[in-house]
DRENPA-3360 file (N, C-alpha, C; in nm, 2 decimals, always signed):
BEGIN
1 = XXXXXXXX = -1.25/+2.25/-0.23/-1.16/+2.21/-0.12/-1.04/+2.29/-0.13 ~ -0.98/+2.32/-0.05/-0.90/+2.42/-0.01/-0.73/+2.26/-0.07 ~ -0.67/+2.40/-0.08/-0.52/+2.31/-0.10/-0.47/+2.22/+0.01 ~ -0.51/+2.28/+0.13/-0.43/+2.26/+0.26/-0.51/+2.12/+0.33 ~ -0.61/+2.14/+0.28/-0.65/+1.99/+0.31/-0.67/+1.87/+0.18 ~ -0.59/+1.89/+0.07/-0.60/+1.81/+0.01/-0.50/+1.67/+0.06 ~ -0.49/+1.56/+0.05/-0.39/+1.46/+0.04/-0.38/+1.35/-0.05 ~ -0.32/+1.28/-0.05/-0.21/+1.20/-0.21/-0.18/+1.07/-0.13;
9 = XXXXXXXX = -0.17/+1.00/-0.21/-0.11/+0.85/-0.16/+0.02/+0.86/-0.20 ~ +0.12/+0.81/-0.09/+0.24/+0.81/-0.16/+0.23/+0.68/-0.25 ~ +0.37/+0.70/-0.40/+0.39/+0.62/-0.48/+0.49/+0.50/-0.49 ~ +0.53/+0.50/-0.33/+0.63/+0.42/-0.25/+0.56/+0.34/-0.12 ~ +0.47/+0.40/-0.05/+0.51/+0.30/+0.03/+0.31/+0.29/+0.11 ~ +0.23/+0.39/-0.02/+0.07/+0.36/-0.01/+0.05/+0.43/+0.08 ~ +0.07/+0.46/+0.21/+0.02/+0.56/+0.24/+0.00/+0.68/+0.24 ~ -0.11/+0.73/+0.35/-0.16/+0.89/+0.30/-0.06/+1.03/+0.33;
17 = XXXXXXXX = -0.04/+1.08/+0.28/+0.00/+1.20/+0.30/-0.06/+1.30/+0.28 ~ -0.07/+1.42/+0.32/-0.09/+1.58/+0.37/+0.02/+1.67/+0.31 ~ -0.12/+1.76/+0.26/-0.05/+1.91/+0.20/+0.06/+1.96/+0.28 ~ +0.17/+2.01/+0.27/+0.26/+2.06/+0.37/+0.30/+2.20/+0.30 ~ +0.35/+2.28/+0.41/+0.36/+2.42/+0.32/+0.48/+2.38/+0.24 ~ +0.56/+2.34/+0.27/+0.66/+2.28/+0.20/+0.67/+2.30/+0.06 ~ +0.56/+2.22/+0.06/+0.53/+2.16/-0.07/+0.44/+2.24/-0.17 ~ +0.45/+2.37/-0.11/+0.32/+2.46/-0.20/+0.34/+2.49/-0.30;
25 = XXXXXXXX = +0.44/+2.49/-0.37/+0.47/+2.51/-0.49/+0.51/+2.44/-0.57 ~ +0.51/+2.30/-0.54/+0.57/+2.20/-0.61/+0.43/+2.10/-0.60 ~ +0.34/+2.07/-0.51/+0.21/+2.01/-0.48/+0.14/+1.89/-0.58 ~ +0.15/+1.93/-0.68/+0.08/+1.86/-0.79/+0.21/+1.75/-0.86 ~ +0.36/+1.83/-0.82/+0.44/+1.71/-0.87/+0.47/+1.57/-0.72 ~ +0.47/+1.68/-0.66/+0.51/+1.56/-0.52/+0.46/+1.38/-0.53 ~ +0.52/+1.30/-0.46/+0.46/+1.16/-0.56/+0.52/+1.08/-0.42 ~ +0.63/+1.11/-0.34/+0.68/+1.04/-0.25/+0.66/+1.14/-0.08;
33 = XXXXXXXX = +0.64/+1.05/-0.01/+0.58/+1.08/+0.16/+0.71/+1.13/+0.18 ~ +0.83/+1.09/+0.16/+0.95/+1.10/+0.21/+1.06/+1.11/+0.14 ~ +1.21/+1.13/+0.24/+1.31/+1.11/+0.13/+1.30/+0.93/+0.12 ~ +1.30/+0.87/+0.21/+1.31/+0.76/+0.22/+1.27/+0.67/+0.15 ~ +1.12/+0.74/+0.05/+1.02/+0.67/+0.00/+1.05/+0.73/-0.15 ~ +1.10/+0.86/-0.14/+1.22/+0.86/-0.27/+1.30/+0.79/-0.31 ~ +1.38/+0.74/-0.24/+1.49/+0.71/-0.27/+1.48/+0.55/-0.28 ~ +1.39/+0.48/-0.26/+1.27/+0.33/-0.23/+1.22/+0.32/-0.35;
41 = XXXXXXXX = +1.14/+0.41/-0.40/+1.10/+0.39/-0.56/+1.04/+0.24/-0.53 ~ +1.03/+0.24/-0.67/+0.92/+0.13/-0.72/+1.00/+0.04/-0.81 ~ +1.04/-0.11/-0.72/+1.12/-0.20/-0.81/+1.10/-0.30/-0.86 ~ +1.14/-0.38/-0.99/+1.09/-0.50/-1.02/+1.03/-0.58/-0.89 ~ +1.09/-0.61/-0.79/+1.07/-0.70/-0.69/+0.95/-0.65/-0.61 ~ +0.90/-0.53/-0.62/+0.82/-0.46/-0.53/+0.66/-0.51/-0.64 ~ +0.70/-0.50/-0.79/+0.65/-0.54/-0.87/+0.55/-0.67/-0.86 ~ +0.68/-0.76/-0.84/+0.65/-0.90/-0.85/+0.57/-0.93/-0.72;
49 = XXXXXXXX = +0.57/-0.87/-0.61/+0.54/-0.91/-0.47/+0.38/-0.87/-0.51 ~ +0.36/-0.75/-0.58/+0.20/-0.70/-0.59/+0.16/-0.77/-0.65 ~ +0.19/-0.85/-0.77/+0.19/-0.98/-0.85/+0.13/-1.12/-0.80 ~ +0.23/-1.14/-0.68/+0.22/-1.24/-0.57/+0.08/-1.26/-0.50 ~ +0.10/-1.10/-0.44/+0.02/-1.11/-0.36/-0.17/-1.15/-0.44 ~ -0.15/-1.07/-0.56/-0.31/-1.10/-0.68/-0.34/-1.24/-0.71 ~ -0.21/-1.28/-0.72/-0.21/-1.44/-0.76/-0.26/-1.54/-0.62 ~ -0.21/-1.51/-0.48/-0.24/-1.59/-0.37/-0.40/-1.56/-0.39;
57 = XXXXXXXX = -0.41/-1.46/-0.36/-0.52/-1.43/-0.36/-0.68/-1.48/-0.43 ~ -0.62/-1.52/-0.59/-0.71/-1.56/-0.71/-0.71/-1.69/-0.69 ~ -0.63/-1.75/-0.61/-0.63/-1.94/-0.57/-0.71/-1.97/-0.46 ~ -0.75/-1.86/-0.39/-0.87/-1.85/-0.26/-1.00/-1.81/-0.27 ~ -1.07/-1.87/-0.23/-1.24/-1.84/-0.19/-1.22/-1.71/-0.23 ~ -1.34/-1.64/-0.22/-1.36/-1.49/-0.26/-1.34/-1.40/-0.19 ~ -1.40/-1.44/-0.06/-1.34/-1.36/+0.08/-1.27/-1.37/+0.14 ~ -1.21/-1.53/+0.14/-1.04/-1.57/+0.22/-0.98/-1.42/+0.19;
65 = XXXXXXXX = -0.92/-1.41/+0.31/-0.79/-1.32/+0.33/-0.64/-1.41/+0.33 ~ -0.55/-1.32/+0.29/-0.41/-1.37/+0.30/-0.35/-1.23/+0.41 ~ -0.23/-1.29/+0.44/-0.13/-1.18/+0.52/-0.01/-1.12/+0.39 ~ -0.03/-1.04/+0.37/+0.07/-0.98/+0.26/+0.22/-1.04/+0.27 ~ +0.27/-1.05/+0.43/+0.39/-1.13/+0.37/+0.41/-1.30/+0.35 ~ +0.27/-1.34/+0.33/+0.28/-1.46/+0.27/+0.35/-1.49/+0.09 ~ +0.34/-1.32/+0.03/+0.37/-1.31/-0.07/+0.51/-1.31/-0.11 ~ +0.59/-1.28/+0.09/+0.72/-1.28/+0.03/+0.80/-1.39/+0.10;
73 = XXXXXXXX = +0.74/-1.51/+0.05/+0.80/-1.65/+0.07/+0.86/-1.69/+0.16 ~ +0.81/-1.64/+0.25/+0.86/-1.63/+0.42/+1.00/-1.55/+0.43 ~ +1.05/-1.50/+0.37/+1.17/-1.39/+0.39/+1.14/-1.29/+0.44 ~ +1.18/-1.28/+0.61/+1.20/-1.18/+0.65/+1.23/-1.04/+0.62 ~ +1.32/-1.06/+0.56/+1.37/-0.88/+0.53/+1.24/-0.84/+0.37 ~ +1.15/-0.94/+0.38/+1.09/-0.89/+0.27/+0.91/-0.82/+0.30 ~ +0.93/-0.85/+0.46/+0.79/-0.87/+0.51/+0.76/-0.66/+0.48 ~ +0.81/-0.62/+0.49/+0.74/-0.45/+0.52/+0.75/-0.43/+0.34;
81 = XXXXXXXX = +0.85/-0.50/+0.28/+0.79/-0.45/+0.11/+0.68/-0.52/+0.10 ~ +0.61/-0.64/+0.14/+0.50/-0.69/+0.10/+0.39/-0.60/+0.16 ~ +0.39/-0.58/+0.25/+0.28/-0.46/+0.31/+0.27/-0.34/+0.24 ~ +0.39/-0.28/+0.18/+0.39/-0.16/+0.11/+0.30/-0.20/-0.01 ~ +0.32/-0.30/-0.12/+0.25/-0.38/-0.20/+0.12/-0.41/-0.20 ~ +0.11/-0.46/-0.06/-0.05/-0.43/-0.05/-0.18/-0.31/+0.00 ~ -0.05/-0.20/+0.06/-0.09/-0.08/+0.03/-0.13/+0.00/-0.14 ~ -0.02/-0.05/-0.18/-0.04/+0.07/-0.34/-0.16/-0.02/-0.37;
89 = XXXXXXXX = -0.19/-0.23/-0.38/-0.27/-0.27/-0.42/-0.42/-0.21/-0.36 ~ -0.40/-0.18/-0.25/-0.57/-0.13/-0.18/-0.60/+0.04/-0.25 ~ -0.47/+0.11/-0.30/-0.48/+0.23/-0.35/-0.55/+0.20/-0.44 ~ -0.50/+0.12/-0.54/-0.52/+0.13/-0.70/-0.68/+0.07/-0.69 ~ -0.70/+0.02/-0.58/-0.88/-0.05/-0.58/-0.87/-0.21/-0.60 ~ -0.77/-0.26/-0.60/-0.77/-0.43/-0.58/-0.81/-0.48/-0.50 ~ -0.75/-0.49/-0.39/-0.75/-0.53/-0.29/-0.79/-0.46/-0.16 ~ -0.91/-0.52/-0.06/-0.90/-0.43/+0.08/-0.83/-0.49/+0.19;
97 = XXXXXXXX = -0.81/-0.41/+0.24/-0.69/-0.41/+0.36/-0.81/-0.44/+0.47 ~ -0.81/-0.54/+0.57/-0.90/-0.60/+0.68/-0.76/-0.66/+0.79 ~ -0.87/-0.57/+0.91/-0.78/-0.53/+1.03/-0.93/-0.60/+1.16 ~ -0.89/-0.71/+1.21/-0.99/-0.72/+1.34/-1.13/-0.76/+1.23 ~ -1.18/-0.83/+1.14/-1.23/-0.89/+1.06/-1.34/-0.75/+0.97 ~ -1.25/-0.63/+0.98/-1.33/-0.51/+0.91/-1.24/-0.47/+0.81 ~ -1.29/-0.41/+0.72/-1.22/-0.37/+0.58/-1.14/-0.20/+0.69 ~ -1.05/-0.18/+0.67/-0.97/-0.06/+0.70/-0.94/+0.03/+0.63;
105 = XXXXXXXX = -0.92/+0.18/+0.65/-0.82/+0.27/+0.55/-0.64/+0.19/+0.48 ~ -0.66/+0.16/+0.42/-0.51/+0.12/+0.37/-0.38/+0.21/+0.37 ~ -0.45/+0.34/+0.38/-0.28/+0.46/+0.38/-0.29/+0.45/+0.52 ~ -0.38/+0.44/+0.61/-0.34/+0.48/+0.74/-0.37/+0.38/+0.85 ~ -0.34/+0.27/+0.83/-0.32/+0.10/+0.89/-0.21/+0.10/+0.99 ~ -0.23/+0.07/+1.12/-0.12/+0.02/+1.15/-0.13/-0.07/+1.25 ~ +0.02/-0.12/+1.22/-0.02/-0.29/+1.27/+0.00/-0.39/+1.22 ~ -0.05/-0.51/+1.24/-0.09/-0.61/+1.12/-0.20/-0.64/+1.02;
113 = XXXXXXX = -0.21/-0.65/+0.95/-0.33/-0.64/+0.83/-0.35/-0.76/+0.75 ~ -0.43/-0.81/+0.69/-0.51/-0.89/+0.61/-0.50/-0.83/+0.46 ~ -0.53/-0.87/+0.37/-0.58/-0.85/+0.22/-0.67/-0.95/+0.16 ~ -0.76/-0.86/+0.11/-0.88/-0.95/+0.03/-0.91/-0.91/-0.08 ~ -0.93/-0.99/-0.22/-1.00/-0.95/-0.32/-1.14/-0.88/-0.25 ~ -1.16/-0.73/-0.38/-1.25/-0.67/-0.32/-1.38/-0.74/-0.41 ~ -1.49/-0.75/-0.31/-1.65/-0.78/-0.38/-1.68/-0.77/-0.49;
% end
């Protein structure tokens, strides 16, 4: 496979990202989509929410779905870190991301989404 069509999950915020020329010489370290998703990192709290969200999850039927910001205790300003959380969780192979009662790509979702323990 050619460099130019490789792509990477970012390590902030789960979705997919694309080789960029940009990035041709640095490629293999790159780890963040953005500055934004730099500067965002990966925090206790972002921790605990991926946490949350495994735990709702393990108290439900097998195929019950949850809404990821059910993990962030109804706080608002916490609703797009829980979705980030259940992006890296669908990276890592936990959890699938289900959109319209179908399993989805999880880097490239948009909208509102579901999470389920996977099969």
């Amino acid at each position: 496979m050619r460099v130019q069509d490789q792509t990477k999950i970012c390590a902030s915020c789960g979705r997919e990202m694309r080789w960029r020329a940009s990035w041709a010489e640095v490629w293999d370290e790159v780890r963040y989509c953005s500055a934004a998703c730099r500067s965002r990192k990966i925090t206790p709290r972002d921790r605990e929410l991926e946490r949350s969200i495994l735990s709702l999850l393990a108290q439900r039927a097998p195929k019950a779905a949850i809404d990821p910001s059910d993990a962030a205790n109804a706080e608002h300003t916490l609703r797009e870190p829980a979705r980030r959380a259940a992006r890296r969780l669908a990276a890592a192979g936990l959890v699938d991301v289900v959109q319209n009662g179908r399993v989805v790509d999880a880097a490239s979702v948009r909208g509102s989404f579901l999470v389920r323990r996977r099969p």
